[in-house]
C-alpha positions as CSV (number, residue, x, y, z in Angstrom):
1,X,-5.0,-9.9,-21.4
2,X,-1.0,-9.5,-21.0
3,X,-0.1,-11.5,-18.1
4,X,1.2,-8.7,-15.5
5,X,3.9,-9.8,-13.4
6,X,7.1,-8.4,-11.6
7,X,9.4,-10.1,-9.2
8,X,13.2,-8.3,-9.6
9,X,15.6,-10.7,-8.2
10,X,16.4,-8.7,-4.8
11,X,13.0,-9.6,-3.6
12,X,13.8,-12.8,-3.3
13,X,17.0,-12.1,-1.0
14,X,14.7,-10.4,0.7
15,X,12.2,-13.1,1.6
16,X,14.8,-15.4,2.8
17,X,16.2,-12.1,5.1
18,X,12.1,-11.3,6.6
19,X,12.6,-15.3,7.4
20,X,16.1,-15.4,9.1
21,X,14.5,-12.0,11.0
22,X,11.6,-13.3,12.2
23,X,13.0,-15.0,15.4
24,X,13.9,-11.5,16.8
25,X,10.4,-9.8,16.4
26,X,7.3,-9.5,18.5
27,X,5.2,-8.1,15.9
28,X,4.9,-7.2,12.3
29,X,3.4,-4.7,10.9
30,X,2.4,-4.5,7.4
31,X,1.5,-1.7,5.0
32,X,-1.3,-1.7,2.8
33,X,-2.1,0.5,0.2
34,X,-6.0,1.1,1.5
35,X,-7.4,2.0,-2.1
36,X,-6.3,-1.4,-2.7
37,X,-6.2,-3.2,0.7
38,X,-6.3,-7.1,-0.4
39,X,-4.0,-7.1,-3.7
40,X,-1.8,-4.5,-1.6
41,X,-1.5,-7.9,1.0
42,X,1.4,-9.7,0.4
43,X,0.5,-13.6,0.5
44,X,4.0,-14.7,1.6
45,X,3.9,-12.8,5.2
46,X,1.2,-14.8,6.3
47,X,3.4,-17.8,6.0
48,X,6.4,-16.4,7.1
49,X,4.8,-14.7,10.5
50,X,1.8,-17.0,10.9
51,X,2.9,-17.4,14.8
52,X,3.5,-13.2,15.4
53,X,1.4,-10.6,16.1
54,X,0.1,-9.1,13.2
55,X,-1.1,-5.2,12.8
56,X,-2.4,-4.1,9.2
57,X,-2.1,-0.1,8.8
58,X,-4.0,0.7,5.9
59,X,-1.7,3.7,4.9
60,X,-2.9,6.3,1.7
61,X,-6.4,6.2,4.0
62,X,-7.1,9.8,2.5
63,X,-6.9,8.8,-0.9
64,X,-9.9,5.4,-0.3
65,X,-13.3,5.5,0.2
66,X,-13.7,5.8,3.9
67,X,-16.4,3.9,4.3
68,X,-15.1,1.3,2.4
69,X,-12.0,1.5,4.9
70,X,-13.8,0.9,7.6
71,X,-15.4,-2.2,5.8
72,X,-12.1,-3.4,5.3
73,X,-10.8,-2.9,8.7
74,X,-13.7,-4.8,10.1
75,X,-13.2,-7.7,7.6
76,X,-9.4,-8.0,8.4
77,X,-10.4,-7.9,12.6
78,X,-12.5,-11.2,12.2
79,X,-9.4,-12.8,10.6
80,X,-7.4,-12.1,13.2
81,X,-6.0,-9.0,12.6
82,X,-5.6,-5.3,14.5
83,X,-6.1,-2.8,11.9
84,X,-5.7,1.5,11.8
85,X,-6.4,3.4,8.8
86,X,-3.2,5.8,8.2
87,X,-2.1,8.6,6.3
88,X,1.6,8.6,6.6
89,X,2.0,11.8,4.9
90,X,-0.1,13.9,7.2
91,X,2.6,15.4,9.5
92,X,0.4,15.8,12.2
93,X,0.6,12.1,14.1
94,X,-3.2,12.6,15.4
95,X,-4.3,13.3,12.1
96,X,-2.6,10.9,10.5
97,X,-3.4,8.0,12.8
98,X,0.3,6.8,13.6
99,X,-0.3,8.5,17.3
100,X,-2.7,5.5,17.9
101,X,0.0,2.8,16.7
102,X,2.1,3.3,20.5
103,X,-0.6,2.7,21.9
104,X,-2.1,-0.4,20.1
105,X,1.4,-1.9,20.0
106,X,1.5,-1.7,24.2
107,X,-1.9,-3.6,24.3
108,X,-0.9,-6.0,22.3
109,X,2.2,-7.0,23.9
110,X,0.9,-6.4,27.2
111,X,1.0,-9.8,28.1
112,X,4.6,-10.2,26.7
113,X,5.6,-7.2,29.1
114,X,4.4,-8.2,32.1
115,X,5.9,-11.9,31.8
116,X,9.4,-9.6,31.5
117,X,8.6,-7.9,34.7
118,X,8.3,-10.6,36.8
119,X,11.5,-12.3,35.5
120,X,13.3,-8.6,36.3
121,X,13.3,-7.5,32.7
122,X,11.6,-3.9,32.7
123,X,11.9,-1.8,29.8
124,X,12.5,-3.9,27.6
125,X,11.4,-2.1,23.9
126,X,8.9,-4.1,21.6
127,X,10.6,-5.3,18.6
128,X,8.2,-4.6,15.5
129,X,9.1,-5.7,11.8
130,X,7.5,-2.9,9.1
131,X,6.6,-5.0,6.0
132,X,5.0,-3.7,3.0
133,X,4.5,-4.2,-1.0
134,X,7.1,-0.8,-3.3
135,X,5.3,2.0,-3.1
136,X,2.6,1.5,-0.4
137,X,4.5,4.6,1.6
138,X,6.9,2.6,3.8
139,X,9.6,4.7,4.7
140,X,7.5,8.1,4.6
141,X,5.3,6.1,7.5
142,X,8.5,5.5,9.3
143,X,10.1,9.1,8.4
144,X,7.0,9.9,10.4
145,X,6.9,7.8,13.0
146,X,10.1,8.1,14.2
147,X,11.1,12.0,13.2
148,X,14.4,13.7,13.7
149,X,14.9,11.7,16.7
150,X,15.4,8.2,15.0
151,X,18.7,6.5,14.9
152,X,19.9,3.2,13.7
153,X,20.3,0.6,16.6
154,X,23.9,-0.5,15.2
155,X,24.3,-3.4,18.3
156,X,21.0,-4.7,16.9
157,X,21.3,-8.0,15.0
158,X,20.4,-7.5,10.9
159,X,22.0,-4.0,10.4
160,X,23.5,-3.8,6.6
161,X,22.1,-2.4,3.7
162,X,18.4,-3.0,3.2
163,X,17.0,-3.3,6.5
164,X,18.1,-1.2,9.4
165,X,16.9,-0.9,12.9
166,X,15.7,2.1,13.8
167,X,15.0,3.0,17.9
168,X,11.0,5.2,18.3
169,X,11.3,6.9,21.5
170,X,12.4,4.4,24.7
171,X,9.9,2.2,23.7
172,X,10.1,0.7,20.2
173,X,12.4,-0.8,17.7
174,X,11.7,-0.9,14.3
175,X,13.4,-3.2,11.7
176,X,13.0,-1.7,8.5
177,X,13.0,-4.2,5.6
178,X,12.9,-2.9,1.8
179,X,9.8,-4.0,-0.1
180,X,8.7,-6.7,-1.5
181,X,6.1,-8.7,-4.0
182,X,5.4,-12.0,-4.6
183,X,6.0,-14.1,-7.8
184,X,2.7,-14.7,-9.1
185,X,-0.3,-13.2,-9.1
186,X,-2.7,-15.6,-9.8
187,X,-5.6,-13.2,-10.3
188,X,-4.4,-10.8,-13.1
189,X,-6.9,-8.3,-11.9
190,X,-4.6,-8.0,-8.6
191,X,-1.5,-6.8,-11.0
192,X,-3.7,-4.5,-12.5
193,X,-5.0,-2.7,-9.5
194,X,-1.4,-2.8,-8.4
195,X,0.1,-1.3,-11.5
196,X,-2.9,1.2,-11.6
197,X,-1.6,2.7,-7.8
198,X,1.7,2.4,-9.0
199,X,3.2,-0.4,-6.8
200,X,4.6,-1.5,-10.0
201,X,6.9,-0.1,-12.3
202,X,4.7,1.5,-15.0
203,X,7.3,-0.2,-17.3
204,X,5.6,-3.5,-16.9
205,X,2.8,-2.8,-19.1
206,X,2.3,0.7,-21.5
207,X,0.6,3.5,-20.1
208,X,-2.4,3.5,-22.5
209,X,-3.6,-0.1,-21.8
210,X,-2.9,0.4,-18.5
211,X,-5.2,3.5,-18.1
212,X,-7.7,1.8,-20.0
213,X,-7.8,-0.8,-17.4
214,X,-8.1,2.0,-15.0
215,X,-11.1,3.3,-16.7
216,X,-12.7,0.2,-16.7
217,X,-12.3,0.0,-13.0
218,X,-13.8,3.4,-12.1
219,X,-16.6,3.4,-14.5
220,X,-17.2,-0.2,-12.8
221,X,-17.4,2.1,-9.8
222,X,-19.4,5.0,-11.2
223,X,-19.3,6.7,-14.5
224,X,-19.5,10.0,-13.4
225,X,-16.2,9.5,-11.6
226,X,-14.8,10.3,-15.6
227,X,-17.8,12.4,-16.3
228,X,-17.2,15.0,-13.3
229,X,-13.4,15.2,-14.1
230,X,-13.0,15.0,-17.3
231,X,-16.4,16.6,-18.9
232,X,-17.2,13.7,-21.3
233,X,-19.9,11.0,-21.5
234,X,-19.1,7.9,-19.7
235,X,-20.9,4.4,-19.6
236,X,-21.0,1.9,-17.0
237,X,-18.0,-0.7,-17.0
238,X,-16.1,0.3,-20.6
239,X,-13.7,-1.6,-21.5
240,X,-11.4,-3.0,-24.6
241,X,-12.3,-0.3,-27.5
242,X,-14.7,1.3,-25.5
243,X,-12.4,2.4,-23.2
244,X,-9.8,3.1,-25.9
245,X,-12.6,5.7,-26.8
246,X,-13.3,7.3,-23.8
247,X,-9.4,7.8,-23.1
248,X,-9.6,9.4,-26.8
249,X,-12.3,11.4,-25.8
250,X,-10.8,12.6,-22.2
251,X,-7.6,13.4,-24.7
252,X,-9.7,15.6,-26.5
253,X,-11.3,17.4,-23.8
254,X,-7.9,18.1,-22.4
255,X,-6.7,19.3,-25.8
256,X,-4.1,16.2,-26.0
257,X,-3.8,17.1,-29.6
258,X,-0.6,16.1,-31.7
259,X,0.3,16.9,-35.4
260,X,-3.1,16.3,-37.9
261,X,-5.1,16.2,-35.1
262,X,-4.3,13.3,-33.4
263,X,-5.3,12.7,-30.1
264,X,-2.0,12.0,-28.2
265,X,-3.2,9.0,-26.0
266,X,0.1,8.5,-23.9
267,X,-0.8,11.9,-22.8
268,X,-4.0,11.8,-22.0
269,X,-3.2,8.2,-20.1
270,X,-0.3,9.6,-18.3
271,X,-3.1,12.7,-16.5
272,X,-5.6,9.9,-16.0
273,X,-2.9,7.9,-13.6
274,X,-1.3,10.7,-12.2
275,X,-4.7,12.2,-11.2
276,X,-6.2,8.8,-10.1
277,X,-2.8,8.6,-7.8
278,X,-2.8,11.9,-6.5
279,X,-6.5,11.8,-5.3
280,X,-8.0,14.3,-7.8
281,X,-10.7,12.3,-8.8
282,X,-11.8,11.9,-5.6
283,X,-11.8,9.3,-2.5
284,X,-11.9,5.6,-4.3
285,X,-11.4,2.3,-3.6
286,X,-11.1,0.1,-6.4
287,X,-12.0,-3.5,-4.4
288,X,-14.1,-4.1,-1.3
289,X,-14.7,-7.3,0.9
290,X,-16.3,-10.0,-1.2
291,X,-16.2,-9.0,-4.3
């Protein structure tokens, strides 16, 4: 298997910036992508915020199994964590669950606030740092958040290009940070679940291997995830040639056909991704707790 990895050389300016940043923040909150909640996790915040607050929002929530959200949330609670399943792209904050993260925020730093009140400090905004992996929906959650109202707290220490605070209402600011991976994976099987929600740059490996990897995951799942969509024959967990052959056969289905009667492949992997991505083959999560 081609080892998957990608680590451009801002990200690591950007670790040493969440570091020098941390000293200013209450809380961080960090975006998961909930199809894919624990390769979506970035390792390296746990080191770096290991004595903050931490909030997991597992953003794309429309898109995952929702039971298997709600396993995930309950697995990341015992750890320590406060969890809230999101959809950032739902306009509506009630139905997207953002509405819910004032109010989590407050009782978590209820403590803090009430320590600032008897030293004469009232009103004081809670300081949250929004961390996530590219692509997991970052800025669209804080384009929602915030809404026409933001603005950019210039008298706010780490204001230049990359991060940004942004001021929610009288009671929050946000320090935007850009994203960021880590440099290895050390389970190839994280990369690929990464690549396959598009976290990383579809450049890093070809579009045909990587939707056969993709079809080995969701017949994994359930073969009639393929069979329902696509109207071929699918068995359980294909992979290698076999999944070369159902990709052929979802190509030919689709009428993917190129000069001879060739079954144009990129094609026919380039729908598969796109439609696993955009949710038409359903609500699926392609890893749950303990496995």
């Amino acid at each position: 298997m081609q080892d998957i990895q990608w680590y451009p050389g801002h990200m690591t300016k950007t670790k040493r910036m969440l570091l020098t940043q941390m000293g200013l923040i209450d809380v961080v909150i960090e975006l998961l992508d909930a199809r894919v909640p624990l390769s979506s996790k970035n390792p390296d915040i746990d080191t770096l915020a290991k004595d903050k607050k931490r909030v997991l929002l597992l953003n794309k929530s429309d898109l995952a199994d929702d039971v298997m959200t709600a396993r995930w949330e309950a697995h990341f609670r015992q750890q320590g964590f406060f969890t809230l399943p999101i959809n950032a792209k739902d306009n509506d904050k009630k139905k997207s669950g953002t509405a819910k993260l004032s109010t989590l925020l407050k009782e978590i730093m209820r403590p803090k606030v009430e320590q600032q009140k008897k030293r004469g400090r009232i009103g004081a905004p809670i300081r949250a740092m929004i961390v996530g992996i590219p692509n997991v929906g970052k800025s669209t959650f804080i384009n929602q958040l915030s809404g026409r109202a933001s603005t950019i707290a210039a008298d706010k220490p780490g204001v230049t290009r990359g991060r940004q605070w942004i001021k929610v209402g009288s009671d929050f600011d946000l320090l935007d940070t850009p994203g960021v991976l880590w440099p290895k994976f050390d389970d190839q099987q994280v990369g690929i679940r990464l690549a396959c929600t598009g976290a990383i740059s579809d450049g890093v490996l070809d579009k045909i291997t990587l939707a056969a990897h993709l079809l080995n995951l969701l017949t994994n799942i359930d073969p009639a995830i393929i069979e329902k969509r696509y109207k071929v024959t699918a068995a359980h967990n294909v992979e290698g040639e076999a999944a070369l052959t159902l990709l052929t056969e979802i190509g030919s289905a689709r009428g993917f056909k190129m000069k001879g009667g060739i079954i144009d492949l990129e094609r026919a992997a380039i729908i598969l991704l796109d439609e696993f991505r955009g949710g038409k083959l359903g609500r699926i999560s392609l890893e749950w707790p303990n496995k």
